[in-house]
PLY file of the C-alpha trace (Angstrom):
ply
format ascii 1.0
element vertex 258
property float x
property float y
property float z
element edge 257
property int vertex1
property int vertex2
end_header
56.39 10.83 32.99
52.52 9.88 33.69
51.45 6.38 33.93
49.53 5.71 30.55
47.64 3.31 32.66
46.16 6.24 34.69
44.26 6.91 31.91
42.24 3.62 31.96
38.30 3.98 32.53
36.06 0.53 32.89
32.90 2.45 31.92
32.82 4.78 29.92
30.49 8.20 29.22
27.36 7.32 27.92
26.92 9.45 24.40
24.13 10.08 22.41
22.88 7.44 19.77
24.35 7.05 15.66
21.36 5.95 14.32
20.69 4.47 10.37
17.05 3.90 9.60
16.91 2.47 6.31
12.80 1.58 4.12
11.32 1.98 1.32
9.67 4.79 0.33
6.29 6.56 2.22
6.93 4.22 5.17
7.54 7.31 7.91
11.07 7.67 8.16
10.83 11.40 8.26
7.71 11.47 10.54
9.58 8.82 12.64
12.84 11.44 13.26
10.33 14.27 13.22
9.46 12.98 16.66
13.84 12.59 17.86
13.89 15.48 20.52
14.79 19.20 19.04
15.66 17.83 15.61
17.31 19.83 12.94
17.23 18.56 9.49
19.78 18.24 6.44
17.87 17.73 3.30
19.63 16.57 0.11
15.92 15.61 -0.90
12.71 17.40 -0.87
11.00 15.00 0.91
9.51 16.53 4.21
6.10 17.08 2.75
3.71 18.79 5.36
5.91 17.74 8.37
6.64 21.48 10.36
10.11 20.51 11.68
13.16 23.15 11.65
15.38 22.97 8.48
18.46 24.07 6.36
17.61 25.33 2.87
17.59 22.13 0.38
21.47 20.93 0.24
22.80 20.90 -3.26
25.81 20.16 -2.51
28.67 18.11 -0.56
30.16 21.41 0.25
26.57 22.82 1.30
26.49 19.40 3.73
29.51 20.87 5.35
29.14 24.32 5.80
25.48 23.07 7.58
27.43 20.62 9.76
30.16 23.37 10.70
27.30 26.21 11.35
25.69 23.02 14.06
29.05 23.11 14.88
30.22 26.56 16.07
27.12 28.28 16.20
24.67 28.28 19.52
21.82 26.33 19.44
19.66 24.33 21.82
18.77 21.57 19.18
19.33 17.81 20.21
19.13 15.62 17.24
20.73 16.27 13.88
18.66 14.65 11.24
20.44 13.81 7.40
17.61 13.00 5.02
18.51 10.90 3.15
21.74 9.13 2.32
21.05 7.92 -1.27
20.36 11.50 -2.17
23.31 12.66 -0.52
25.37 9.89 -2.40
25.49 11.53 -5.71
26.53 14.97 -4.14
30.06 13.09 -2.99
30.45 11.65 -6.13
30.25 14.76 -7.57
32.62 16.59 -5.24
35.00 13.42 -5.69
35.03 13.49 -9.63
35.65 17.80 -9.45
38.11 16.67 -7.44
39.89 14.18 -9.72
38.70 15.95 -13.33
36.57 13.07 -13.72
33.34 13.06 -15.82
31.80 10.62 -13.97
32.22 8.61 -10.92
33.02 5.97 -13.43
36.10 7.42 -15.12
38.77 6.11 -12.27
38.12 2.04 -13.62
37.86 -0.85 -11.38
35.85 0.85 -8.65
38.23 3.41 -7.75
36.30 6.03 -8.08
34.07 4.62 -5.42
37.00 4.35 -2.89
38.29 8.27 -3.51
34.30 9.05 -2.07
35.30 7.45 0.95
37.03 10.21 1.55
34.55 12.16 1.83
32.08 10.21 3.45
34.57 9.98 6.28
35.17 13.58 6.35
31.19 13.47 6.69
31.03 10.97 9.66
34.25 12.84 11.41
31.33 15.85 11.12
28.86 13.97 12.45
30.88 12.26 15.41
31.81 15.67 16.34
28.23 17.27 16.90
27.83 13.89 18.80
30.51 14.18 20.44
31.23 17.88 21.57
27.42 18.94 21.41
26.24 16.06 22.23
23.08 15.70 19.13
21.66 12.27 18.79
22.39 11.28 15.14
20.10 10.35 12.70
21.02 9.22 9.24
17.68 8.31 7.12
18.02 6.33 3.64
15.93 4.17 1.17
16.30 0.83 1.12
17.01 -2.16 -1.54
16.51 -5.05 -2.48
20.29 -7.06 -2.90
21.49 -10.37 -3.79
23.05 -11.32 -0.82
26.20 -14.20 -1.57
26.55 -16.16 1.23
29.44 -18.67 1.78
26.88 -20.84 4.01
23.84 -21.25 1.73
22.60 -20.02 -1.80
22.53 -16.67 -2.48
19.33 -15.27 -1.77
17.57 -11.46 -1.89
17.22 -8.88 1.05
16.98 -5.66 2.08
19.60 -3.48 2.39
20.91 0.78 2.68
20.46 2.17 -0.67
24.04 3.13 -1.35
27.28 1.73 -2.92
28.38 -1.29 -1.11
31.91 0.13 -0.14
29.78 3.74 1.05
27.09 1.51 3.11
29.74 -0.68 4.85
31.41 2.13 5.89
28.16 4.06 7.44
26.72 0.58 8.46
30.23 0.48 10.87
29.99 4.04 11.91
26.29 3.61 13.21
24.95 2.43 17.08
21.98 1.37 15.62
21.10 0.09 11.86
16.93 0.09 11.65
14.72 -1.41 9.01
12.14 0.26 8.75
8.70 -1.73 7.34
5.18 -2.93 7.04
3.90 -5.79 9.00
2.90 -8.47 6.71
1.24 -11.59 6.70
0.56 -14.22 3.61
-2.61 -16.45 2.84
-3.05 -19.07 0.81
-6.08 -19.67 -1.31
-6.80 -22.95 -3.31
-6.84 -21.41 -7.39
-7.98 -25.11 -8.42
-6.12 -27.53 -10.71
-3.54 -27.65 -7.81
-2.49 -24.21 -7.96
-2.36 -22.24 -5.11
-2.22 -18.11 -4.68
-0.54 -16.25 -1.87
-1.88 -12.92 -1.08
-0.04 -10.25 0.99
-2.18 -8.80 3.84
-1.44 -5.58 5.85
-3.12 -3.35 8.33
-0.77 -0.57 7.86
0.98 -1.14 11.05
4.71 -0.23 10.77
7.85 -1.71 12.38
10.96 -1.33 13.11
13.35 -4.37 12.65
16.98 -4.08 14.74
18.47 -7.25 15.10
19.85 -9.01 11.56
17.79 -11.42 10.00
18.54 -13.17 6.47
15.63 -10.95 4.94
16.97 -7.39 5.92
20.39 -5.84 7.24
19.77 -4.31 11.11
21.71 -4.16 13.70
22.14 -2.33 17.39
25.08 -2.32 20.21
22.23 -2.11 23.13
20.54 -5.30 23.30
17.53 -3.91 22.20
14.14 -5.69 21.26
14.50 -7.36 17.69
11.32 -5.60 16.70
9.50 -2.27 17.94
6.46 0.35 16.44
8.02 2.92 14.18
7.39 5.28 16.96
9.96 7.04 18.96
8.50 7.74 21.73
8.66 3.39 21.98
12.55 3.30 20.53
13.24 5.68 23.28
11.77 3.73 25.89
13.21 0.58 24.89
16.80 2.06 25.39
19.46 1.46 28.09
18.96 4.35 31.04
22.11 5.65 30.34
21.24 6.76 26.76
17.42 7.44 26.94
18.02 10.76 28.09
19.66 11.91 25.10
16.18 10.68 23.15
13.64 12.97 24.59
13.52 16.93 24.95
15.09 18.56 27.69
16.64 22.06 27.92
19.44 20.60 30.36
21.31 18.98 27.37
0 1
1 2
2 3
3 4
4 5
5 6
6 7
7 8
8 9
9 10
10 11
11 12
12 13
13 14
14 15
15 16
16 17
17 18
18 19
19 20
20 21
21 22
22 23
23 24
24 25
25 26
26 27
27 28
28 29
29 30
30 31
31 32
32 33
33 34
34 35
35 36
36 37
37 38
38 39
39 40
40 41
41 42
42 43
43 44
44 45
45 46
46 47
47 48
48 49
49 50
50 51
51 52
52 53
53 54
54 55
55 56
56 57
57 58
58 59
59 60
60 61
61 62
62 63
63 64
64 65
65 66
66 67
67 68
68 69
69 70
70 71
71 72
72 73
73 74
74 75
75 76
76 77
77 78
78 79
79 80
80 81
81 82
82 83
83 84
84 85
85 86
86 87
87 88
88 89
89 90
90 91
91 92
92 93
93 94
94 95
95 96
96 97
97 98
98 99
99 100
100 101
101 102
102 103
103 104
104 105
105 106
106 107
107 108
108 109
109 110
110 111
111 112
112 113
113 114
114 115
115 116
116 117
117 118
118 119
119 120
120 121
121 122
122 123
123 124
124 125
125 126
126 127
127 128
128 129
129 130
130 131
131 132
132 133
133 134
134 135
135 136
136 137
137 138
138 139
139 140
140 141
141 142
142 143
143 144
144 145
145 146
146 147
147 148
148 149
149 150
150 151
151 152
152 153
153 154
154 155
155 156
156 157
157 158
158 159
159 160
160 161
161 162
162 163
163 164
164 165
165 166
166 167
167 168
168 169
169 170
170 171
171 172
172 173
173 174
174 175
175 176
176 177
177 178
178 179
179 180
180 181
181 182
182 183
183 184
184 185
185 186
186 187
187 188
188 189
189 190
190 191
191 192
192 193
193 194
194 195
195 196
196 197
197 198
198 199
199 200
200 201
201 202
202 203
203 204
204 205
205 206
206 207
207 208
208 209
209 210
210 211
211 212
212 213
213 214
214 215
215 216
216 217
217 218
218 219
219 220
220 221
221 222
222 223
223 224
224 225
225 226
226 227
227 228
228 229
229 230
230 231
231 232
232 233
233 234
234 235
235 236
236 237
237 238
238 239
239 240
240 241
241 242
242 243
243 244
244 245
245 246
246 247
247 248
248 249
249 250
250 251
251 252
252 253
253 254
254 255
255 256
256 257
């Protein structure tokens, strides 16, 4: 009988990235992963604009999602980087599959949330999809979403607002766990303060259009990343792919060896 212990490995494989780049609207989310190497993208929204980038026909469907992720799948191709765009429009596609499935009217119907839970079905079927084109043809994944703003309870302070994935809390813990990386994707911005007499003061939000990308947590927004990573970078990947570990920049930029 083999020794199970055989089996051990102290490093293992470097894979490709599982990336979540959450912001509001217009930021350059789409331009950002139009610059991932070789990029494919799944649309669930029409929201590539001018960008020339290689696509599937608009997804109306869960079932479409699948069919694009098994074609990826089984089909040759020399792309690197599967691109989803964007999870909140994808959201309501599940929920529909999950209330066909259950001869619900609505996502609703189930009571207490449970309709909710059932779609976790299917958003794991989705990330099982996704793991496997990372996995077996080893394509950087890129998940894009909107962001919002959510009261976050805290059981060390007062609640207070942030930013978070635009998706149903049980859905966004679930992809916030699957993902290497969890980006926030933003604006620099700085305040003044300006006397408006009779001791009043106005604060005034300056910009220069200069966009960021937050990946370390901070009460303000949810990030996150498992490579020690600088806490803040340009919304440019040819930086994020720089900043990377060695072992897992090469799956960030074009090559025909991969």
């Amino acid at each position: 009988m083999p020794n199970p212990l055989a089996t051990l490995a102290r490093v293992a494989a470097p894979k490709p990235p599982r990336i979540v780049v959450h912001g509001l609207a217009g930021v350059g989310k789409t331009s950002f992963a139009s610059q991932a190497p070789k990029p494919v993208f799944l649309c669930c929204e029409d929201g590539l604009g001018v960008l020339e980038v290689t696509h599937f026909p608009l997804l109306r469907s869960f079932d479409e999602v699948l069919e694009a992720l098994g074609q990826l799948y089984t089909d040759p191709h020399t792309f690197q980087t599967v691109v989803l765009d964007s999870l909140d429009w994808l959201e309501p596609l599940i929920w529909a599959r999950t209330c066909k499935d259950n001869g619900w009217a609505s996502i609703e119907d189930a009571g207490y949330g449970r309709g909710y839970l059932a779609a976790l079905a299917l958003w794991r079927q989705l990330l099982e999809g996704l793991n496997a084109l990372r996995d077996e043809r080893r394509m950087t994944v890129l998940l894009l979403g909107h962001t919002q703003v959510k009261r976050f309870e805290s059981p060390e302070c007062d609640p207070y607002d942030r930013f978070e994935v635009k998706l149903h809390a049980r859905a966004a813990a679930l992809v916030q766990e699957h993902a290497d990386i969890v980006g926030f994707a933003t604006y620099r911005v700085a305040t003044t303060r300006s006397d408006a007499g009779f001791n009043r003061k106005v604060v005034r939000a300056l910009g220069s259009g200069e966009r960021l990308l937050h990946l370390a947590e901070r009460p303000a927004y949810l990030a996150k990343n498992r490579y020690a990573l600088p806490d803040t970078l340009p919304l440019d990947w040819a930086a994020f792919a720089t900043a990377m570990p060695a072992s897992i920049r090469p799956f960030l930029v074009a090559s025909s060896a991969l």
